[in-house]
N, C-alpha and C positions, 0 to 999 in steps of 0.2 A: 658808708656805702652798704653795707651789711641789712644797718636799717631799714636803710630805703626797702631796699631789695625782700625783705621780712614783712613790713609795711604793704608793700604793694602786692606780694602775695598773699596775704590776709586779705585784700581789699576784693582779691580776684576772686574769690572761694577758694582754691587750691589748698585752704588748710586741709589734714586730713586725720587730727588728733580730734577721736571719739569725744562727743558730750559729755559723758559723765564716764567715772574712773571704776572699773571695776573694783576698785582697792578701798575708793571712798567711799563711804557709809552715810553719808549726807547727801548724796544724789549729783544733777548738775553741777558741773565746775560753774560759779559766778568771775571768774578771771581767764584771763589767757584769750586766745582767738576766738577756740569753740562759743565763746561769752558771747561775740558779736553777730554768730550764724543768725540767719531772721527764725522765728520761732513758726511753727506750723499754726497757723489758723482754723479753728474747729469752725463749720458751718453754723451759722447765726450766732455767734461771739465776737466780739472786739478784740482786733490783734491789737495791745500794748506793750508789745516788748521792746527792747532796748533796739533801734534803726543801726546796723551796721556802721556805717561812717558820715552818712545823711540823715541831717534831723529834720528835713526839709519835707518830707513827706508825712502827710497824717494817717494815724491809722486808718487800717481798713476795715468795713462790715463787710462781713458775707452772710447767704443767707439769702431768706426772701422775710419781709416784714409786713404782718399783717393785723389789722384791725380791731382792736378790744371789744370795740361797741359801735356799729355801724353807725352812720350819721343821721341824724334823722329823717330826714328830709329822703332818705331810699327806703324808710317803712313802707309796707304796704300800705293801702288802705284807700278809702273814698275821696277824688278831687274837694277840694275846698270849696265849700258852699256858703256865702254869704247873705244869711236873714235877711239883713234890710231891703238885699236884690229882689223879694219875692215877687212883691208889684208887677216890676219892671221883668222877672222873667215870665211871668203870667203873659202880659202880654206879648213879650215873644214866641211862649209857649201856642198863643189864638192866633200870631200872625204863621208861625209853621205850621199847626194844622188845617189853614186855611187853604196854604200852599199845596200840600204834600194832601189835601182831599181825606186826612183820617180824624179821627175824634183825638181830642187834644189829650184823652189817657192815655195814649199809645206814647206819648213822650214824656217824656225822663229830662229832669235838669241834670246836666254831667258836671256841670261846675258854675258857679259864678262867683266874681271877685270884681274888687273896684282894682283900677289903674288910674294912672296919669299917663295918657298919650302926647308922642311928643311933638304934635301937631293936629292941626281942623282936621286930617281924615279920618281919624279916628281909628288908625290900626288896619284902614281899609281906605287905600288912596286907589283911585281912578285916571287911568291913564289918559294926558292931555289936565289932567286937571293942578289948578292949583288951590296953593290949602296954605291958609295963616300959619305962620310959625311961628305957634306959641304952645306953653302948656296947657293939656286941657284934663280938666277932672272927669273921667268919665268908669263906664265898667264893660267887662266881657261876659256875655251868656255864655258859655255850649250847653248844648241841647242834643239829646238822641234820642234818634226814632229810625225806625225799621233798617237799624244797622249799620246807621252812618252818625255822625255826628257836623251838629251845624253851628255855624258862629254866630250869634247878635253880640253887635258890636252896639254903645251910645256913647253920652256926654255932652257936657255943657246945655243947652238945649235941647239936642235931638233925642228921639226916643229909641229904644231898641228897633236896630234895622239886622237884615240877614247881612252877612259880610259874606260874597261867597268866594273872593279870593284874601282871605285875610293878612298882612302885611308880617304878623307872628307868626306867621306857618299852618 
């Protein structure tokens, strides 16, 4: 009964025998209750110490965890521009200054890249309309000029057209 009774207040915290022995010269008692108290966690370390009476919990971090070497893809730097597109953003580049009334130097290719759309609109569906549902090999322009940036969208066939609600944002 005794036991129990020692057991259960061990389990409660209610010990109240110091960690370590002023007498002993080796630090921490490894035995007795004190052994089982949970160990204080340093901010950004692994608690590994021995779990009170539950082994049922895994350590914990604390701490906040941060990043060696940013990923790359949050570098700075200039959108991805795809050589082979040049043709084809030429020509987008003559159908917006046509648009827009200014000399086609005033605009800047901001990006081009090939995609696969996953259907006929091409990244640019039209409301009321329908569009084959297949894949199609095509690419995205943007283009800026006087502040704003524009979409030509193509593929398969078509040639670079302005997309002016584009389906990608």
């Amino acid at each position: 009964m005794m036991l129990a009774f020692a057991l259960a207040a061990a389990a409660c915290g209610t010990d109240t025998t110091p960690a370590t022995s002023p007498t002993s010269p080796t630090g921490p008692s490894t035995t007795g209750p004190a052994a089982t108290r949970p160990a204080t966690t340093v901010p950004g370390t692994v608690d590994t110490s021995t779990p009170s009476l539950s082994t049922t919990e895994p350590p914990t971090v604390t701490g906040t965890v941060e990043p060696t070497n940013p990923p790359p893809s949050s570098s700075p730097g200039p959108p991805a521009t795809d050589p082979a597109l040049a043709p084809l953003a030429a020509l987008a580049i003559a159908d917006l200054a046509g648009r827009l009334g200014i000399p086609e130097a005033e605009i800047t290719v901001h990006s081009s890249e090939t995609v696969v759309w996953p259907d006929g609109a091409l990244g640019c569906p039209q409301p009321g309309m329908a569009y084959p549902q297949v894949l199609v090999d095509g690419y995205r322009i943007l283009l800026s000029a006087q502040g704003a940036i524009y979409h030509y969208h193509g593929g398969g066939e078509r040639g670079p057209f302005l997309c002016e609600d584009p389906a990608d944002g």
